[in-house]
C-alpha positions as CSV (number, residue, x, y, z in Angstrom):
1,X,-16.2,1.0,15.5
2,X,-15.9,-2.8,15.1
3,X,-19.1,-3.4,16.6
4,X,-20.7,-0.8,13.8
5,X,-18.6,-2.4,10.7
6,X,-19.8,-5.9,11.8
7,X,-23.9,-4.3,11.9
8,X,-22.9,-2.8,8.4
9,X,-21.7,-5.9,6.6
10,X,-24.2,-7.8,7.9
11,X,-27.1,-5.4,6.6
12,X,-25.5,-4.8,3.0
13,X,-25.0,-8.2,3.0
14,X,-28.9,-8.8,3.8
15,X,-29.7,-5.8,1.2
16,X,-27.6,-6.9,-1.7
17,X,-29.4,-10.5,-1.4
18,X,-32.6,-9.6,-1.2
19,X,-32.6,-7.5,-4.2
20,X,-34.2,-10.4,-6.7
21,X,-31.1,-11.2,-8.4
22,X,-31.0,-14.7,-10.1
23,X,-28.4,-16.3,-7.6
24,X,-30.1,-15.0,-4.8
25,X,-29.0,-16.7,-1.1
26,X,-30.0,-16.2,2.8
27,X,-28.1,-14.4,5.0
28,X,-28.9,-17.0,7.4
29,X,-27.1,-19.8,4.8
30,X,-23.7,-17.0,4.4
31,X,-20.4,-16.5,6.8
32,X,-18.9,-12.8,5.4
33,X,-15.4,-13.2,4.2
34,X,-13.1,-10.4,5.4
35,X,-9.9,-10.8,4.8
36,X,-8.0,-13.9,2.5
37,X,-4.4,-14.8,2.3
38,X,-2.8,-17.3,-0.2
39,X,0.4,-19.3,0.4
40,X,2.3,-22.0,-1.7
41,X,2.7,-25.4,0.5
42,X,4.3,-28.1,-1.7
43,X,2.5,-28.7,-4.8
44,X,-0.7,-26.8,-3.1
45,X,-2.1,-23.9,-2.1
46,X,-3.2,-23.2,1.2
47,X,-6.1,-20.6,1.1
48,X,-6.9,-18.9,4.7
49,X,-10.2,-17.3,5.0
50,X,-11.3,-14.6,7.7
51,X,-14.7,-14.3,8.2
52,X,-16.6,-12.6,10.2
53,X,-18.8,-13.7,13.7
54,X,-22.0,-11.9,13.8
55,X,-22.7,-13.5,17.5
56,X,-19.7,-11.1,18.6
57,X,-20.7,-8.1,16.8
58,X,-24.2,-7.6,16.5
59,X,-26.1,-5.5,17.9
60,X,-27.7,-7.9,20.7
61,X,-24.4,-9.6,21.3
62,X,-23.2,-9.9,25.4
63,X,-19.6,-10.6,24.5
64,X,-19.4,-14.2,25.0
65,X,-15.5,-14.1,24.6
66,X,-15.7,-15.4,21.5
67,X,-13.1,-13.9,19.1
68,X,-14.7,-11.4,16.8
69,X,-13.5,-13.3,13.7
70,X,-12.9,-17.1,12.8
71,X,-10.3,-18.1,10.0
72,X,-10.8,-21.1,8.1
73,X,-8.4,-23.1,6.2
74,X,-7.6,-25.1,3.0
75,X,-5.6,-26.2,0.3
76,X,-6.1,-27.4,-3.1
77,X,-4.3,-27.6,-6.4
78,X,-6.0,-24.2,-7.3
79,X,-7.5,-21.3,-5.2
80,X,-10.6,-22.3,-6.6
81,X,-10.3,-25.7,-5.2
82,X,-8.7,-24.7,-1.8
83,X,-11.7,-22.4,-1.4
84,X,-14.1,-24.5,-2.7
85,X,-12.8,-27.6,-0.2
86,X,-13.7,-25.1,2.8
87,X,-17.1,-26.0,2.7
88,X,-15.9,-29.3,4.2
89,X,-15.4,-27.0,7.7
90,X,-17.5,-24.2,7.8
91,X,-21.2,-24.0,8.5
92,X,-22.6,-22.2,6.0
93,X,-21.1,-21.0,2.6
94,X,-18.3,-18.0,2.8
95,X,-19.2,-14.6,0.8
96,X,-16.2,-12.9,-0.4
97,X,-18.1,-9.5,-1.6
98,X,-17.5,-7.7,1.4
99,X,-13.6,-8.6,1.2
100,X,-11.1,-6.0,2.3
101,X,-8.0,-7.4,1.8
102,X,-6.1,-9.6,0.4
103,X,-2.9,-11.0,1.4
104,X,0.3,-12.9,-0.1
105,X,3.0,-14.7,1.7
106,X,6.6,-13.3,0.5
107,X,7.8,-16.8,-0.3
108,X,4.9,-17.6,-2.3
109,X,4.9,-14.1,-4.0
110,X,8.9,-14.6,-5.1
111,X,8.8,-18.4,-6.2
112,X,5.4,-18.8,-7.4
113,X,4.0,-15.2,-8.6
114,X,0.8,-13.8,-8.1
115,X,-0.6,-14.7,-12.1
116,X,-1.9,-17.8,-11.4
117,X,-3.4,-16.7,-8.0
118,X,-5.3,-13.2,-9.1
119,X,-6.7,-15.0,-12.1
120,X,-9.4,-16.6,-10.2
121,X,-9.8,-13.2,-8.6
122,X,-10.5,-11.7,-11.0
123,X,-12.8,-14.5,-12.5
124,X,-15.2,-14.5,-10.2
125,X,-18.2,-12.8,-9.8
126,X,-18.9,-12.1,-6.6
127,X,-15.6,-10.1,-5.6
128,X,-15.4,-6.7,-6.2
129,X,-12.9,-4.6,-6.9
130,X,-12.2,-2.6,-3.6
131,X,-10.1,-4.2,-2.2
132,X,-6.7,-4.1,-0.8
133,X,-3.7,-6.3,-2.0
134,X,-0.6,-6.8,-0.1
135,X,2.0,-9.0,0.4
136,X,3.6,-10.5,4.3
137,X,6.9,-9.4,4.6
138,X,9.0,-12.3,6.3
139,X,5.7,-13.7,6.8
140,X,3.1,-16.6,5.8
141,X,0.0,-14.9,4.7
142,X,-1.9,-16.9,7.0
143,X,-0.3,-15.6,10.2
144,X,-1.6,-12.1,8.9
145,X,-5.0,-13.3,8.6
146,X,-4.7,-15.1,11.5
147,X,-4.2,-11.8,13.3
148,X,-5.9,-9.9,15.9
149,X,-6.1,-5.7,16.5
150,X,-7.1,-3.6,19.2
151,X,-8.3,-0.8,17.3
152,X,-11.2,-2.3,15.2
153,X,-12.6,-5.8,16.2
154,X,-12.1,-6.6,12.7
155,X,-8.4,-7.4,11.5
156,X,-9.2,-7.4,7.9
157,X,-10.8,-4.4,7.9
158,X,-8.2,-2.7,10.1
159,X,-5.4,-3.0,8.1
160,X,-7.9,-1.7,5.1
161,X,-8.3,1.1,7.0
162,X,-4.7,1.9,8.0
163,X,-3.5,1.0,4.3
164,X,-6.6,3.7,2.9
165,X,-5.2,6.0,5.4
166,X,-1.6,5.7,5.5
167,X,-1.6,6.1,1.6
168,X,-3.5,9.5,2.1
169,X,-1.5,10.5,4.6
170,X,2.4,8.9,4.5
171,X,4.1,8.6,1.3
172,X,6.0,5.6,1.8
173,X,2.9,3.2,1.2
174,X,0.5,2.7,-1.8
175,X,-2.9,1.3,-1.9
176,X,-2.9,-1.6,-4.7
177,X,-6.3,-2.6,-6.0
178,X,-7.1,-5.6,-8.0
179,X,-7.8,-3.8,-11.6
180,X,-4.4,-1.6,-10.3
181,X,-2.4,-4.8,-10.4
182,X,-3.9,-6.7,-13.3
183,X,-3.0,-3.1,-15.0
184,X,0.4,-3.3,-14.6
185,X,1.2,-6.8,-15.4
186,X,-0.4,-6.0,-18.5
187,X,1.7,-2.8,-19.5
188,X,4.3,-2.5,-21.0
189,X,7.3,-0.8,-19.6
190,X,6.1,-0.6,-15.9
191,X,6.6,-3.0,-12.9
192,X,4.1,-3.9,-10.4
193,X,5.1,-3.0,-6.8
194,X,2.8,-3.4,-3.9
195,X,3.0,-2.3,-0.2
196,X,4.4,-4.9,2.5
197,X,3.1,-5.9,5.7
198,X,5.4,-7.1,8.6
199,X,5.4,-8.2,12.3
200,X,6.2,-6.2,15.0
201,X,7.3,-7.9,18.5
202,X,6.5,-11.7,19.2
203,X,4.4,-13.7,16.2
204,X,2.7,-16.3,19.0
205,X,1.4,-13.2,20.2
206,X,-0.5,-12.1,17.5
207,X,-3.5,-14.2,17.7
208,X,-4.3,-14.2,21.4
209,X,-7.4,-12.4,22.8
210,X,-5.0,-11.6,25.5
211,X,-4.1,-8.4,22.9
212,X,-7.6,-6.7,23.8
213,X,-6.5,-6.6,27.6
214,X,-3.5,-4.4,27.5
215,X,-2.8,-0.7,26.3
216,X,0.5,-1.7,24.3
217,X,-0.1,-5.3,22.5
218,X,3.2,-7.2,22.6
219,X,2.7,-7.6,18.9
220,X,1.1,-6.2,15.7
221,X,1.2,-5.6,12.1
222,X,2.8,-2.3,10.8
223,X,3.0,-1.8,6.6
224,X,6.7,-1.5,5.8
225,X,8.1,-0.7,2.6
226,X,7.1,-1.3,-1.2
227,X,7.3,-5.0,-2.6
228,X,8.7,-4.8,-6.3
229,X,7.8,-7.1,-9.1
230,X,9.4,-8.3,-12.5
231,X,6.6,-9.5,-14.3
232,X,4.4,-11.3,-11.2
233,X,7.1,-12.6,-9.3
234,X,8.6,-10.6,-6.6
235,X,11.8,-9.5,-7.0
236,X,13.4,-6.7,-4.0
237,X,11.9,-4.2,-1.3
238,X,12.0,-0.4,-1.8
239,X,13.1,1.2,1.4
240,X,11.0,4.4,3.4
241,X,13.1,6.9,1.1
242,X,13.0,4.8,-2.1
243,X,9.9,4.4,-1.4
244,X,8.9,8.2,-1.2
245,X,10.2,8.7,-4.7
246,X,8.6,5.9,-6.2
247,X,5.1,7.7,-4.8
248,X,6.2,10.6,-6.1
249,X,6.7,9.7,-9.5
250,X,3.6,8.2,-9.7
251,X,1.4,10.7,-8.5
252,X,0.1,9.3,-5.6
253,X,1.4,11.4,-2.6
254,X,-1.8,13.1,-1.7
255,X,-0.2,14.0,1.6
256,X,2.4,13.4,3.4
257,X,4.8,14.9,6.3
258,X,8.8,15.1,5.7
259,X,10.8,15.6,8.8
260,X,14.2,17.7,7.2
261,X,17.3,18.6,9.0
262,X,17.8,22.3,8.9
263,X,20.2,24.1,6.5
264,X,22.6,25.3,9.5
265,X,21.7,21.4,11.2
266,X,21.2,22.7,14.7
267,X,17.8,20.9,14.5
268,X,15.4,20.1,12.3
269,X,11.5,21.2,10.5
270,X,8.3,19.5,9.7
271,X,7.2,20.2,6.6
272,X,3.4,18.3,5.6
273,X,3.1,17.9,2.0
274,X,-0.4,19.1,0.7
275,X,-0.6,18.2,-3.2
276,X,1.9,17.2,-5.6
277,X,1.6,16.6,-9.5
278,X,4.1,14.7,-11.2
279,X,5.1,14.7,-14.9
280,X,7.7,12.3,-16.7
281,X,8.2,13.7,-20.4
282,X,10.4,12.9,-23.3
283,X,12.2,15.0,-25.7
284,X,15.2,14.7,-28.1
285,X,17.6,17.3,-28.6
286,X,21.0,16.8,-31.4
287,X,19.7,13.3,-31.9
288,X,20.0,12.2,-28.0
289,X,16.8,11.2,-26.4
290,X,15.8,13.0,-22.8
291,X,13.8,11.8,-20.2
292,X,12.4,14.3,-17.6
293,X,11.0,13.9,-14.3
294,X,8.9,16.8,-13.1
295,X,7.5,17.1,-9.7
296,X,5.2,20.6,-8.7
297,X,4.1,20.5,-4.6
298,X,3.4,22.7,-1.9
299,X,2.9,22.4,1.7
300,X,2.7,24.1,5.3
301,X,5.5,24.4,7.6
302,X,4.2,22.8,10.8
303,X,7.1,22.6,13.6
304,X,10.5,24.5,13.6
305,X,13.5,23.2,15.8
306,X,16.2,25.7,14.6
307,X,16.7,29.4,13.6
308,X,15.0,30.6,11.0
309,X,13.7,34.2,9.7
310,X,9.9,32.5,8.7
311,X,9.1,36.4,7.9
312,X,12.3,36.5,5.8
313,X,11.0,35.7,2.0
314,X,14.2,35.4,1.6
315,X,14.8,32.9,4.3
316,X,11.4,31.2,2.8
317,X,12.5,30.8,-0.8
318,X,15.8,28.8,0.6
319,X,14.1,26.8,2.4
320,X,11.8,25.9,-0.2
321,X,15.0,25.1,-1.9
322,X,15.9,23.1,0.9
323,X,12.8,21.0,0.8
324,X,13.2,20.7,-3.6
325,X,16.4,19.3,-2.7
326,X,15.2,16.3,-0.1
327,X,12.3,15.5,-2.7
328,X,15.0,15.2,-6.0
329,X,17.3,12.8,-3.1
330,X,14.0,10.4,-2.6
331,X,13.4,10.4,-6.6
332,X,17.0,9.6,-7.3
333,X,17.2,6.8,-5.1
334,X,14.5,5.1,-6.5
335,X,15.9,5.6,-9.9
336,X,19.3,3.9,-8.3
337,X,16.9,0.7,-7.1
338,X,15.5,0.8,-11.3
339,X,18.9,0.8,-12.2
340,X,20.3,-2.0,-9.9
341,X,17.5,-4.6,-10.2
342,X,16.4,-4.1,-13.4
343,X,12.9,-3.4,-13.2
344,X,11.0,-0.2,-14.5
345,X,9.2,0.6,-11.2
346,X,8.9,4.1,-11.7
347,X,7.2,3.4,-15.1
348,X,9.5,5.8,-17.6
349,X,9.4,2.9,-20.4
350,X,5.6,3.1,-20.1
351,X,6.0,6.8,-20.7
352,X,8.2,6.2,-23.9
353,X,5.5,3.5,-25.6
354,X,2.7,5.9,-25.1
355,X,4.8,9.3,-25.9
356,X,6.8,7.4,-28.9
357,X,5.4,3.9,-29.8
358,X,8.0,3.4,-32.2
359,X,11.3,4.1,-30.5
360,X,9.5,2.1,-27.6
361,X,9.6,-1.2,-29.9
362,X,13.4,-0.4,-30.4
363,X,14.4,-0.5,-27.2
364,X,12.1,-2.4,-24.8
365,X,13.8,-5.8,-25.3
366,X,16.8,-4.1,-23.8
367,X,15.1,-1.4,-21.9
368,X,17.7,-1.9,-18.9
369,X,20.6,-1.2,-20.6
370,X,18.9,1.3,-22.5
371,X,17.9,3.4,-19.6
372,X,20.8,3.6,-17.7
373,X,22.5,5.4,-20.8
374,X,19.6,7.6,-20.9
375,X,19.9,10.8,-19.7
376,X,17.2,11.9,-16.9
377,X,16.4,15.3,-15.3
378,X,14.5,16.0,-12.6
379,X,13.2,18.8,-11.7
380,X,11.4,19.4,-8.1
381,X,9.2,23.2,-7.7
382,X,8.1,23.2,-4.0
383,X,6.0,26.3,-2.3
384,X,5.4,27.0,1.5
385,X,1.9,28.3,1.5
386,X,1.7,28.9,5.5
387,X,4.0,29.0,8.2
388,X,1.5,28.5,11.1
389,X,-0.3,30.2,13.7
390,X,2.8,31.9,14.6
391,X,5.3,33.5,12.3
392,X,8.8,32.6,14.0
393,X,9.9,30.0,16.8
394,X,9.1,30.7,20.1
395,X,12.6,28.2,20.9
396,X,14.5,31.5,19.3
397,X,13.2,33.7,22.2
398,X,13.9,31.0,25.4
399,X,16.3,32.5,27.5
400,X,18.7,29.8,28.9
């Protein structure tokens, strides 16, 4: 799979430059940028670059034992600068078009922000805007570009992959594109919050080529949690629950698989989420303003450790009950987090300025305090659609 990304980049590199535009450049006179990370040092920004080394990964290479990406470093008072003083150390001129993602140290992201880093991001013409953005947890950026994985030869590109993926497929992480964060630092009554990345096992592991010899690397990167913002400066962590209900409120579980300890708690089901629609409304009743959270899903049950009548609709509808129950638990503890750091992460304020611009302007310089007086309902509507190949636990018939 590495070797075939590595072919691809290369060739839509070649493609896209040959096509007669104005700025037009050589392959031969490129190195393809991969990954980035930004961290503060001082006064300066150190700017890590991983890029990728076509001798490993095309398609005549003999695995020289090379690694399959180089990183380059360098600071400057600006990420312009920092970037720009690269050229001092590498060969040929870096390409950032084909970037996947794009990292932030957790120091740099609470002291400094990420303002005055995206804005040359988002300047500059040759990036586009499909990219992932993340921030180290406990980490320096650069020792997550510095990074090696076993999967796919290319570490940028693997934990693109795993982000796309895990978003899809967990609801505890969120995928956070450029335009998606310039978004929210721009709206009104809504808080930025962007998925974390930490380090699991020993960090002088994690850049030896010793990783592609074993079966289980003694370290790797895992996402972990939801970094929140106030304004561009990062202010907590949302925990795997917390988490959960943030994505829910926002509309972006697309699938996801809740492990739910069962009603009599002699074991516990699988249920994988399928689709889920969220709604926040407002309405006033007797002069009191209402918020309302509304979440409609369904889903499969897909592994059963206790007793239960899956024929039973009866047994089915409590269940689904069950399951409404856990979802409403994950919503309200993210509202908890809004209410205890102050920061409108599941967006409700942005739901008042575009249901009722006017009260908005009222209350948004004391939206806080506002909120917490505010009554909120929320409202889960979960169906089971199947129950498997097989309608009732083969566990209920084992004779002991």
């Amino acid at each position: 799979m590495g070797r075939k990304l590595g072919i691809l980049l290369i060739l839509t590199a070649m493609v896209t430059l040959m096509t007669g535009c104005w700025d037009k450049t050589e392959i031969k006179q490129l190195v393809i940028a991969v990954g980035l990370g930004i961290d503060k040092v001082g006064n300066d920004y150190l700017v890590s670059v991983q890029v990728v080394n076509p001798n490993e990964l095309g398609v005549n290479s003999k695995g020289s034992g090379e690694a399959p990406v180089t990183v380059y470093k360098g600071t400057g008072k600006t990420v312009f600068e920092a970037i720009r003083k690269l050229t001092n150390t590498t060969p040929r001129k870096i390409y950032f078009s084909h970037l996947r993602i794009f990292v932030v140290g957790e120091e740099t992201a609470r002291k400094d922000g990420l303002g005055k880093i995206i804005e040359f991001v988002s300047r500059d013409h040759e990036l586009r805007a499909d990219f992932d953005i993340i921030v180290a947890k406990d980490l320096k950026a650069t020792a997550v570009i510095e990074s090696l994985s076993v999967i796919d030869k290319i570490p940028a590109q693997n934990l693109f992959s795993t982000l796309e993926l895990s978003s899809k497929q967990w609801a505890s992480t969120s995928s956070v594109k450029i335009d998606d964060l310039i978004d929210a630092l721009m709206t009104e009554g809504s808080s930025l919050v962007v998925t974390g990345v930490k380090l699991k096992g020993d960090k002088l592991e994690l850049n030896k080529k010793e990783i592609f010899e074993t079966t289980s690397p003694p370290a790797r990167l895992e996402y972990d949690g939801l970094a929140v913002f106030n304004k561009d400066k990062l202010i907590d962590w949302l925990d795997k629950d917390e988490s959960k209900g943030y994505n829910y409120v926002q509309n972006k579980v697309k699938g996801t698989v809740g492990t739910i300890l069962c009603p009599n708690k002699s074991g516990r089901f699988s249920i994988e989420v399928l689709n889920s629609k969220s709604d926040i409304s407002l309405r006033k009743e007797n002069e009191k303003q209402y918020l309302g959270i509304g979440i409609r899903a369904e889903g499969n049950i897909d592994e059963v450790q206790c007793e239960m009548d899956l024929m039973s609709p009866g047994e089915i509808s409590d269940l689904e009950q069950y399951i409404e129950e856990e979802i409403k638990s994950f919503i309200q503890k993210a509202l908890n987090k809004e209410y205890a750091i102050k920061a409108d992460l599941l967006g409700l304020g942005k739901r008042i300025h575009q249901s009722d611009p006017t009260l908005w302007k009222k209350i948004k310089h004391d939206w806080s305090d506002h909120l917490r007086g505010m009554p909120i309902e929320i409202n889960v509507n979960f169906k089971i659609r199947e129950t498997g190949r097989t309608k009732n636990s083969f566990l209920d018939k084992m004779k002991e």
